[in-house]
C-alpha positions, -999 to 999 in steps of 0.1 A, spaced: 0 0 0 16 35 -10 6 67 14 12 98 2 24 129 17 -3 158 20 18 186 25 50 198 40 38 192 76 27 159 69 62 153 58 80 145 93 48 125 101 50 100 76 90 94 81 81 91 120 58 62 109 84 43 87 101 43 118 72 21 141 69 -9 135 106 -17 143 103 2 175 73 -19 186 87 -55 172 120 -46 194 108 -30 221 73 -41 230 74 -71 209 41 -60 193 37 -64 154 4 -45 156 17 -18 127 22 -24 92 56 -32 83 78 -6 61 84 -19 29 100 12 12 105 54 13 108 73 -16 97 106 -35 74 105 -63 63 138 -79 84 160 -51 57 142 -26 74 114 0 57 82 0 60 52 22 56 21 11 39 -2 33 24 -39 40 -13 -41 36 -32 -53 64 -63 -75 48 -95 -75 70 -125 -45 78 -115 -15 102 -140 -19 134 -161 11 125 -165 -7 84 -179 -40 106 -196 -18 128 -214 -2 99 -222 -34 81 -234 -49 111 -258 -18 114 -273 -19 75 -272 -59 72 -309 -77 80 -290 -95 108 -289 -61 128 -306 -63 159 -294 -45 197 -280 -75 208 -256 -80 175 -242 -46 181 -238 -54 217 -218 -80 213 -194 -68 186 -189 -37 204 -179 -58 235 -156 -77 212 -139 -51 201 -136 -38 235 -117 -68 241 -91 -68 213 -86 -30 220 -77 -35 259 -58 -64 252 -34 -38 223 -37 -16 249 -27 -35 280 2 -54 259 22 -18 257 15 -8 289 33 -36 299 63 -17 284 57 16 301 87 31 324 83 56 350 87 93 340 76 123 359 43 134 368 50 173 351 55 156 322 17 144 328 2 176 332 23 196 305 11 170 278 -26 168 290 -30 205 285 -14 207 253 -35 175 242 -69 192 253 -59 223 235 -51 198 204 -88 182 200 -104 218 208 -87 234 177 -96 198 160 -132 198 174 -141 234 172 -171 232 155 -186 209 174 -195 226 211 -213 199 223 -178 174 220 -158 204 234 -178 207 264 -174 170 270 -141 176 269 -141 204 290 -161 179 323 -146 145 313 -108 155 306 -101 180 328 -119 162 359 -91 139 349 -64 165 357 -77 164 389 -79 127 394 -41 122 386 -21 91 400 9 103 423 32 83 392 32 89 358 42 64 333 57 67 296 52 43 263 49 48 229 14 63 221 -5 59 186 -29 88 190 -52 78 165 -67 49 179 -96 51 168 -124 24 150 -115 33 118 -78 25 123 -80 -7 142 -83 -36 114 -100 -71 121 -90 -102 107 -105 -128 122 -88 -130 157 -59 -111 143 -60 -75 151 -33 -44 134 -37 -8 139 -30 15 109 -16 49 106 11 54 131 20 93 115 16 107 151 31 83 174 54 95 199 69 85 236 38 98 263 28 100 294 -9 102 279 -16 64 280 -53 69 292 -61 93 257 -60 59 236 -88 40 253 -106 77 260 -111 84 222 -114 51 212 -147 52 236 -154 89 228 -152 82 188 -173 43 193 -196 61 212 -202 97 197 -204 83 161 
């Protein structure tokens, strides 16, 4: 699969993503992210090169699900439940991995985050003020200890893909080292949820 390059800002995004899935294979032994095949420019525009994950992103099954004549409540229960299990279990496998860092780290990178999905969000004030009593309630709730790992932050239904029992997560562009471990399952709920 080839993924262009939007723009120039996109740029250092897309070379941080060639960079994941070793990261993950050596350091948290996951393979969740598609392996790197290639970089290169075509057309002045970078381009990775990358495996294709085969299978249906959870929000694509959760879709079907919802337009096929075997929809009922219960159907949708269950897959939602299912997928709440394969996203915990992701999500519980790298914080296995996470070390100790300090808890200003924390609240420096929760601000900037909340400021992130407001400018992302701003034209929906219904999501922002759900931001503005879940998240920041959260501020005050903070463990004494902070933790690091490596955080996707797009995880997300539509980048989770389902195979089976296999599970990958796609696009990797804005993974970094955080202290924000609790934003992955937070928006994956949020997003499930609010769409």
């Amino acid at each position: 699969m080839a993924k262009f390059c939007r723009s120039e800002e996109y740029e250092s995004h897309l070379k941080n993503e060639s960079q994941i899935y070793k990261i993950l294979i050596e350091k948290y032994d996951a393979g969740y992210p598609p392996r790197q095949i290639n970089q290169t420019i075509i057309g002045r525009k970078l381009v990775n090169f990358e495996e294709f994950i085969d299978g249906f992103s959870y929000k694509t099954l959760l879709d079907n699900l919802v337009e096929s004549s075997d929809y009922s409540s219960e159907n949708l229960k269950e897959m939602i439940q299912k997928h709440f299990e394969q996203a915990s279990q992701i999500i519980c496998h790298l914080n296995n991995h996470a070390e100790k860092t300090d808890k200003t780290n924390l609240e420096k990178e929760l601000v900037t985050a909340i400021e992130h999905f407001k400018e992302y969000y701003i034209g929906d004030k219904e999501f922002l003020d759900l931001i503005d009593k879940e998240v920041f309630s959260i501020l005050e709730k903070l463990p004494p200890e902070a933790y690091c790992r490596i955080v996707n932050f797009d995880f997300i239904p539509q980048n989770i893909i389902s195979n089976g029992n296999e599970v990958r997560v796609i696009d990797w562009e804005f993974f970094s080292s955080s202290s924000l471990l609790f934003l992955e399952p937070l928006r994956f709920y949020i997003i499930i949820f609010w769409n």
